[in-house]
SEMAR-816953 format. One record per residue (C-alpha): residue number from 1; residue in one letter; x negated, y, z negated. Coordinates in Angstrom, 1 decimal, always signed. Layout:
% SEMAR-816953
@pos:NUM, code:A, xx:X, yy:Y, zz:Z
...
***
This chain:
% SEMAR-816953
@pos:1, code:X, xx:-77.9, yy:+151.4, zz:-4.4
@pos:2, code:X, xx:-77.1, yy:+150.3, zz:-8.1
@pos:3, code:X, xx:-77.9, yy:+152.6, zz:-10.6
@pos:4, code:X, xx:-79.0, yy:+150.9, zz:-13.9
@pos:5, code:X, xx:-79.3, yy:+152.4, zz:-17.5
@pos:6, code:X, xx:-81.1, yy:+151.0, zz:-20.6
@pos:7, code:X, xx:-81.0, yy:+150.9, zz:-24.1
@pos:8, code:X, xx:-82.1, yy:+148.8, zz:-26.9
@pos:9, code:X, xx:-79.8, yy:+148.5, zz:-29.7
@pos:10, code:X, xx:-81.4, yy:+146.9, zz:-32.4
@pos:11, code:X, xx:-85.3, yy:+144.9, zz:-33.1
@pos:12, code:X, xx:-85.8, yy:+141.4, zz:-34.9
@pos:13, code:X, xx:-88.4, yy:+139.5, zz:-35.8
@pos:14, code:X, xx:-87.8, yy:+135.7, zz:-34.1
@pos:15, code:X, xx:-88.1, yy:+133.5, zz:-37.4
@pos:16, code:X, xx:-88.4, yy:+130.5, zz:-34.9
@pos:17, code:X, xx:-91.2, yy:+131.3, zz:-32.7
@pos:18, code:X, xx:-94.4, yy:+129.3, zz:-33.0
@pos:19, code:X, xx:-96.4, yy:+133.0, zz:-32.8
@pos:20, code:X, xx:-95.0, yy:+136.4, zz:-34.3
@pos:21, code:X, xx:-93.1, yy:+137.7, zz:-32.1
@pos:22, code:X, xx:-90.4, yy:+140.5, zz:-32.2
@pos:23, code:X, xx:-86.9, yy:+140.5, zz:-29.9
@pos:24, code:X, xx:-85.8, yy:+143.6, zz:-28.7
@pos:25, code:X, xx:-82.2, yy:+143.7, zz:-27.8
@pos:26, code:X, xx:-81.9, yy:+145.7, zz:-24.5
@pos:27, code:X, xx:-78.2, yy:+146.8, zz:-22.9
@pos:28, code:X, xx:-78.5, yy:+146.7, zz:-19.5
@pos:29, code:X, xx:-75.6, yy:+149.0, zz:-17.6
@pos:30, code:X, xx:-74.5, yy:+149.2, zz:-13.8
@pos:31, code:X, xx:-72.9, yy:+152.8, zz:-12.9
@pos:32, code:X, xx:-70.9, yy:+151.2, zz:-10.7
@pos:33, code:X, xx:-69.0, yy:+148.6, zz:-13.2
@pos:34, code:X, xx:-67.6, yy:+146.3, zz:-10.6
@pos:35, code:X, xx:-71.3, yy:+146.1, zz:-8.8
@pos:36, code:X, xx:-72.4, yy:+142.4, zz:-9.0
@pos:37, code:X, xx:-76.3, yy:+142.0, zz:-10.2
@pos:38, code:X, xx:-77.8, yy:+138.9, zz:-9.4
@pos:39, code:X, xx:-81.0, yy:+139.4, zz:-11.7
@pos:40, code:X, xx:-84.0, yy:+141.7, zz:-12.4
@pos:41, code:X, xx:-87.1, yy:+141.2, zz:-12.5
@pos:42, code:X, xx:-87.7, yy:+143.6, zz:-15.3
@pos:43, code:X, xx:-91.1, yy:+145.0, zz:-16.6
@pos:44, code:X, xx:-91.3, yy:+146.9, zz:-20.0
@pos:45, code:X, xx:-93.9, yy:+148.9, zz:-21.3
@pos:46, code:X, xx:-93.7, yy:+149.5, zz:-25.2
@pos:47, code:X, xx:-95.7, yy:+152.2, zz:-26.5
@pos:48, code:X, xx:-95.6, yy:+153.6, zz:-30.3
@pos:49, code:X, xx:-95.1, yy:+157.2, zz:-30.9
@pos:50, code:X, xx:-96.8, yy:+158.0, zz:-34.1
@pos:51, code:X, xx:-95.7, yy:+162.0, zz:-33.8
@pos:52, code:X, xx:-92.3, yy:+161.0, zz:-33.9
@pos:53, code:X, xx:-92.4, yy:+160.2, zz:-37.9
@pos:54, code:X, xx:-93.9, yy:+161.3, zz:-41.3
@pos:55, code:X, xx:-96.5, yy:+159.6, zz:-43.2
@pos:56, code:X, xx:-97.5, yy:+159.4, zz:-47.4
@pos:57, code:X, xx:-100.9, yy:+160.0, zz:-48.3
@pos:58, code:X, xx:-101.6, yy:+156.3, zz:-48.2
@pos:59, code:X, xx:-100.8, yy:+155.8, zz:-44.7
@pos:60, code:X, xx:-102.7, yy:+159.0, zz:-43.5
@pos:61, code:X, xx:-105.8, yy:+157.8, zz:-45.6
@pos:62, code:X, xx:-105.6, yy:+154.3, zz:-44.0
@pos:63, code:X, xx:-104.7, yy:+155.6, zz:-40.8
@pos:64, code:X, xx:-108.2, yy:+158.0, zz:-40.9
@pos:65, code:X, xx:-110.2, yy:+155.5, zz:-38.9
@pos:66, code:X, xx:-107.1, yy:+155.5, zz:-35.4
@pos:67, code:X, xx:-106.3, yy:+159.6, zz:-35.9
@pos:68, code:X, xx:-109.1, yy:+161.0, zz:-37.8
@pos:69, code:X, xx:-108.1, yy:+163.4, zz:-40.7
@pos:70, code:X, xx:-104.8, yy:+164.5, zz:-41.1
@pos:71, code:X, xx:-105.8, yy:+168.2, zz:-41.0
@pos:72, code:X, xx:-106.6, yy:+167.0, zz:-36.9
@pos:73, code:X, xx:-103.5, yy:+165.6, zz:-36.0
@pos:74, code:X, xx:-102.1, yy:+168.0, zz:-34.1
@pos:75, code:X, xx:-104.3, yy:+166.8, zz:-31.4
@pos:76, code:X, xx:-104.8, yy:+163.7, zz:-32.2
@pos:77, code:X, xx:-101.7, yy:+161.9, zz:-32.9
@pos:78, code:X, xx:-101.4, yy:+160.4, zz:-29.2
@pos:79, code:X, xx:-99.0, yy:+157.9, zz:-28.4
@pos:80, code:X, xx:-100.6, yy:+154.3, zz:-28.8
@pos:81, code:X, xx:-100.1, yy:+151.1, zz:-26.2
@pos:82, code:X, xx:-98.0, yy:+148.0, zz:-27.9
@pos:83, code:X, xx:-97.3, yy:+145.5, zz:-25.2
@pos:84, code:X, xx:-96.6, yy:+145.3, zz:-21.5
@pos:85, code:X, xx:-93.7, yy:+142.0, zz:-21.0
@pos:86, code:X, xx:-92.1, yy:+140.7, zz:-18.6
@pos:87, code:X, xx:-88.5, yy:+139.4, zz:-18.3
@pos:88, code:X, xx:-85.6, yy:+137.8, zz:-15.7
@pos:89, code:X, xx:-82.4, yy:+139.2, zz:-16.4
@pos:90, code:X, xx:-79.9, yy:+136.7, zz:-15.3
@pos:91, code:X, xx:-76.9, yy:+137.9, zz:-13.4
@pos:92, code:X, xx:-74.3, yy:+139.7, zz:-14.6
@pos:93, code:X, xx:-71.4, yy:+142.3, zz:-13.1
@pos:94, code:X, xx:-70.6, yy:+145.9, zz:-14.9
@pos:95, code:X, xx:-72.8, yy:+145.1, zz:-18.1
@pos:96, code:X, xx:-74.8, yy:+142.5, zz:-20.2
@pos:97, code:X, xx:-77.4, yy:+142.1, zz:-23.3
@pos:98, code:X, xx:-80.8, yy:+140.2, zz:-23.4
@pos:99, code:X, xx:-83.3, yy:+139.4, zz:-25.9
@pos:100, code:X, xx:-86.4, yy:+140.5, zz:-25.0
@pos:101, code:X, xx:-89.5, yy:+138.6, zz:-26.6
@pos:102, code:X, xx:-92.4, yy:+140.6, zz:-26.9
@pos:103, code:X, xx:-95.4, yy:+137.8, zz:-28.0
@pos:104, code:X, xx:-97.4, yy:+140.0, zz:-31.6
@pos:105, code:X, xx:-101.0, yy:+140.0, zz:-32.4
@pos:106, code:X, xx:-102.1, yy:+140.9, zz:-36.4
@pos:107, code:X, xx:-106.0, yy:+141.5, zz:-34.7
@pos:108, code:X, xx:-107.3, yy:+144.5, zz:-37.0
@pos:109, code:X, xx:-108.9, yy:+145.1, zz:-33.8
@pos:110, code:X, xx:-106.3, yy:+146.0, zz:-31.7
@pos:111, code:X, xx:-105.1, yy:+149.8, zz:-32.7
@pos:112, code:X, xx:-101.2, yy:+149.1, zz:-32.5
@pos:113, code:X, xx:-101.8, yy:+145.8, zz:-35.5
@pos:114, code:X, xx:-104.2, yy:+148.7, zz:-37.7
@pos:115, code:X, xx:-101.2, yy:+151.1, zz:-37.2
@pos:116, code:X, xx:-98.4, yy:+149.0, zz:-38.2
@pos:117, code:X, xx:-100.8, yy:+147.5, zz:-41.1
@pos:118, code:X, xx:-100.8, yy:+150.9, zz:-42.7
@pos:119, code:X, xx:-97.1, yy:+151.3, zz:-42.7
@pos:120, code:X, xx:-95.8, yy:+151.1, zz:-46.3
@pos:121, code:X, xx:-91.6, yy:+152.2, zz:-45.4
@pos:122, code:X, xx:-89.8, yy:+154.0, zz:-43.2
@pos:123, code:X, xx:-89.7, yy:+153.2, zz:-39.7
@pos:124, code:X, xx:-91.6, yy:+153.0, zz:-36.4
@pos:125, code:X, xx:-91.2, yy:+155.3, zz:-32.8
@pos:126, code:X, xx:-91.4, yy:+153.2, zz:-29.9
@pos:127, code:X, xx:-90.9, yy:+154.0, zz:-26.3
@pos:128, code:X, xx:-89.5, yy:+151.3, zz:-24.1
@pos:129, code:X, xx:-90.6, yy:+152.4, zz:-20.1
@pos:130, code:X, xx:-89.1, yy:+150.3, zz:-17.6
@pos:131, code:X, xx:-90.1, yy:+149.2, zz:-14.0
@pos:132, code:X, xx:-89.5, yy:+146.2, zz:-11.9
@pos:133, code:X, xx:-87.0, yy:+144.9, zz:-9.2
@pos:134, code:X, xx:-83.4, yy:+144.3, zz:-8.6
@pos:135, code:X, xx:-81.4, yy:+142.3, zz:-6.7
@pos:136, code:X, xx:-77.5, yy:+143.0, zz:-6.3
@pos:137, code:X, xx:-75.2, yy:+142.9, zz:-3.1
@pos:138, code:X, xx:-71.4, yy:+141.8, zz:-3.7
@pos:139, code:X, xx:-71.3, yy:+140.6, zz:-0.2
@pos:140, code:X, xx:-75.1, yy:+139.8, zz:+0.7
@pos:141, code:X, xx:-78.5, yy:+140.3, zz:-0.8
@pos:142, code:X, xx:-79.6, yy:+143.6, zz:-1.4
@pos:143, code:X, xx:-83.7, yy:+144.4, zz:-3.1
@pos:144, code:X, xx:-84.0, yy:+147.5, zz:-5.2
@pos:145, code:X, xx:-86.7, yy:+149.3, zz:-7.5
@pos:146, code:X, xx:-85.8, yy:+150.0, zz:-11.1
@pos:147, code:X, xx:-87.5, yy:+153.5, zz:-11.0
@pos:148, code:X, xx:-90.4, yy:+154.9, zz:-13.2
@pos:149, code:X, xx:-88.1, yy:+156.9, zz:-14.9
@pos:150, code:X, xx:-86.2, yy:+154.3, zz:-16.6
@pos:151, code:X, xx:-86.9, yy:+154.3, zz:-20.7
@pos:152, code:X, xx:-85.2, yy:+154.4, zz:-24.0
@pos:153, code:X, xx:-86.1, yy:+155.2, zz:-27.4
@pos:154, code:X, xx:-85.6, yy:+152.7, zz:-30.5
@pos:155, code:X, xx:-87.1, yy:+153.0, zz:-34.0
@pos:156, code:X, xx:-88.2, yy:+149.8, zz:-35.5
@pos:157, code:X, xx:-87.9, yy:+149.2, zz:-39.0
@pos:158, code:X, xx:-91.5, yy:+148.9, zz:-41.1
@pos:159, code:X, xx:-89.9, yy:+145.7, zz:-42.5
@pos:160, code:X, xx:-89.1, yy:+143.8, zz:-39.2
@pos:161, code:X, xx:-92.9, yy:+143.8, zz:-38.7
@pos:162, code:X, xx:-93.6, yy:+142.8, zz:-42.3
@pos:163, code:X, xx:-90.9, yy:+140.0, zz:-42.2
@pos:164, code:X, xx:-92.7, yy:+139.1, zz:-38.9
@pos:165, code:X, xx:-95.9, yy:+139.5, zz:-40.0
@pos:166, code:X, xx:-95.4, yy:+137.8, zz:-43.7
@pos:167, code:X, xx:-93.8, yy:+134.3, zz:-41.9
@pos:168, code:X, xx:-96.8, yy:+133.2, zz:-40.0
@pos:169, code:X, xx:-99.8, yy:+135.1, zz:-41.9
@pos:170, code:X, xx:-98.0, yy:+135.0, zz:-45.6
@pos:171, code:X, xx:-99.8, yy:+136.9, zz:-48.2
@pos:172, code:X, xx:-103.1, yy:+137.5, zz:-46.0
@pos:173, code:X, xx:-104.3, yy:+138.9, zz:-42.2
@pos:174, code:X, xx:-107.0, yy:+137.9, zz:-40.4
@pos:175, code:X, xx:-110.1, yy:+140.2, zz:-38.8
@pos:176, code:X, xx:-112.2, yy:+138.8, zz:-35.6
@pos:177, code:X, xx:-116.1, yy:+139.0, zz:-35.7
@pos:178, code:X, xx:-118.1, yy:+137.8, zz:-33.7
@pos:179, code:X, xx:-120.0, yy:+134.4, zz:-33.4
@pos:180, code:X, xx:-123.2, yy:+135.5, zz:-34.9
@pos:181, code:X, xx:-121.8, yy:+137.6, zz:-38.0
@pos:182, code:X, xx:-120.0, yy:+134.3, zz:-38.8
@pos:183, code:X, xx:-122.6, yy:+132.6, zz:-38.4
@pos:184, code:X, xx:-124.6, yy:+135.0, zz:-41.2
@pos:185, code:X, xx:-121.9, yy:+134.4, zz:-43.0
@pos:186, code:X, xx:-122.0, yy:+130.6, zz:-43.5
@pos:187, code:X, xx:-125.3, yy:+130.3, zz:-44.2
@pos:188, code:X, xx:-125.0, yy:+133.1, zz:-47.0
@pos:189, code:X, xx:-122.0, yy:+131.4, zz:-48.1
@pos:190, code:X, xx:-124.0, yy:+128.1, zz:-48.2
@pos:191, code:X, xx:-126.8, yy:+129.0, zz:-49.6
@pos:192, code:X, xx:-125.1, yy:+130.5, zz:-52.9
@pos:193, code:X, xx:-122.6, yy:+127.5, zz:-52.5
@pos:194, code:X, xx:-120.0, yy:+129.5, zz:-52.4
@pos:195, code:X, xx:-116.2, yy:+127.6, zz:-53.0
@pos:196, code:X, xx:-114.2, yy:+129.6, zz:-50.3
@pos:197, code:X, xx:-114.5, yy:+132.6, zz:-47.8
@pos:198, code:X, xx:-112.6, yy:+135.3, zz:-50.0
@pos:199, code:X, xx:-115.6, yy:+134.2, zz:-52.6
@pos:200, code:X, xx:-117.7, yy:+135.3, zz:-50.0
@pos:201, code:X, xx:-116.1, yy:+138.5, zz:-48.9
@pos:202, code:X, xx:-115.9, yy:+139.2, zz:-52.6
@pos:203, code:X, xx:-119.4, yy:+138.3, zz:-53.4
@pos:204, code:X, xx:-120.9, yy:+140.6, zz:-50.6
@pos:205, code:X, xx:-118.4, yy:+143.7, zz:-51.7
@pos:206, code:X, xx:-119.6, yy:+143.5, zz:-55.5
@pos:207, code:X, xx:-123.4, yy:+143.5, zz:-53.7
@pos:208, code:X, xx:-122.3, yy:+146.6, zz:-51.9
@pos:209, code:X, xx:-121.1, yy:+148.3, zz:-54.6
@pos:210, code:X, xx:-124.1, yy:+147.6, zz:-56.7
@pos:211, code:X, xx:-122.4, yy:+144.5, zz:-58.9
@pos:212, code:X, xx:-124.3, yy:+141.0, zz:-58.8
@pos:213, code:X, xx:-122.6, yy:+138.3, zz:-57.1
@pos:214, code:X, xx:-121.6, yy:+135.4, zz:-58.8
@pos:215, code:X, xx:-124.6, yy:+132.7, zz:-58.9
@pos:216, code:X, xx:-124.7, yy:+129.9, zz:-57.0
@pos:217, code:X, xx:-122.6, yy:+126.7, zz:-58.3
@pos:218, code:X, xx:-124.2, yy:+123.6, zz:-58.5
@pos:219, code:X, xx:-122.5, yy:+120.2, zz:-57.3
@pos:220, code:X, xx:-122.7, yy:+117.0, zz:-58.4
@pos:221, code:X, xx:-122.2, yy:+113.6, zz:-56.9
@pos:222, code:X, xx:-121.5, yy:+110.4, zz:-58.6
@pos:223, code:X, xx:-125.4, yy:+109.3, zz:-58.8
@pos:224, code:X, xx:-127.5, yy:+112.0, zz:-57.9
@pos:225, code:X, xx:-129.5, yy:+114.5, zz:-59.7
@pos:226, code:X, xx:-128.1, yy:+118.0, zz:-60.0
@pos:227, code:X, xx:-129.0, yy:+120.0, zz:-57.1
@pos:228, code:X, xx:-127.1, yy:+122.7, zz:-55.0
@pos:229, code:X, xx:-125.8, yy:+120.9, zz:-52.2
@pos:230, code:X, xx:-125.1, yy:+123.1, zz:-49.1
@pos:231, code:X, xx:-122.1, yy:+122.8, zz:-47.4
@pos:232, code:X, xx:-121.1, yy:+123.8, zz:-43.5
@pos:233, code:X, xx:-117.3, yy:+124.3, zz:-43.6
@pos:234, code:X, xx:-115.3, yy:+124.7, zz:-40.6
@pos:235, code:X, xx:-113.7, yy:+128.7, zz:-40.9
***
């Protein structure tokens, strides 16, 4: 049998990608260095380990709403689910390093993109938990399990995921709502002919904090009376 060990040396953000994604760099290690490996069918569970680190304030306040208070979080601070990737080592004999793409989402929704959103510094705890299937055999073809027990520790820098984060979505995020909360929100945004959607965000905040939102604008067009003219914009 071929004993394998793992560790990841280092995390990156891939500038090139059309979608943020982060490369881990994983060592992969045969016990037995003169055992051949044709490939593996590797599976990688990443999870964050929020115990693992300490927090300012500002990151415990903003991290209220995925841990509760910080006064709780001694039962609270459970490890949180990243991503689940798959990956084909190609062959190799003793020892060899792969990237390891692992596809990133910036959906407030999801609690890993709120948990890495309230990061200011420092550095984050993941857990990489390995599975999947080798095949090796210096003289035929032998099929293995990598077993459960398979894992290794890296901490990611707060700035790989800004970096990341800042290339495809620079200076802003993005939240999902559903269809009929946008759908409130064109037609309030149309009916005080609002110029842009932060107007609109801005517009409803000053109402809920008991400003007045700015009046509606009026728009002209060469030959026409002035009148408010609605608009339907794409989001």
């Amino acid at each position: 049998m071929t004993e394998l060990s793992f560790a990841c040396t280092g995390v990156r953000a891939d500038r090139y990608a059309a979608a943020p994604t982060l490369l881990f760099r994983l060592r992969i290690t045969a016990a037995d260095q003169a055992a051949r490996v044709h490939a593996v069918a590797l599976r990688c569970q990443i999870r964050i380990e929020p115990a693992r680190r300490g927090y300012r304030p500002d990151e415990a306040e903003a991290l209220a709403d995925l841990f509760g208070a910080r006064s709780r979080w001694g039962s609270t601070l459970h490890p949180l689910q990243f991503a689940q990737v798959s990956l084909v080592v190609p062959g190799f004999t003793g020892e060899t390093e792969v990237d390891l793409p692992v596809p990133c989402t910036y959906d407030m929704d999801v609690a890993a993109g709120r948990y890495f959103h309230a990061l200011r510094d420092g550095e984050v705890p993941l857990l990489l938990l390995f599975s999947g299937t080798v095949f090796a055999g210096a003289g035929g073809f032998q099929v293995q399990p990598v077993p459960w027990n398979k894992e290794a520790s890296v901490r990611m820098p707060v700035a790989v995921w800004q970096e990341m984060t800042e290339a495809h979505f620079p200076g802003c995020g993005w939240i999902r709502l559903p269809s009929e909360t946008l759908d409130a929100l064109l037609a309030y945004r149309s009916r005080r002919a609002l110029p842009s959607w932060q107007a609109t965000i801005e517009a409803l905040l000053a109402t809920a904090d008991g400003g007045e939102p700015p009046a509606p604008r009026a728009r002209l067009f060469p030959g026409t009376a002035a009148r408010p003219v609605t608009e339907r914009t794409a989001p």
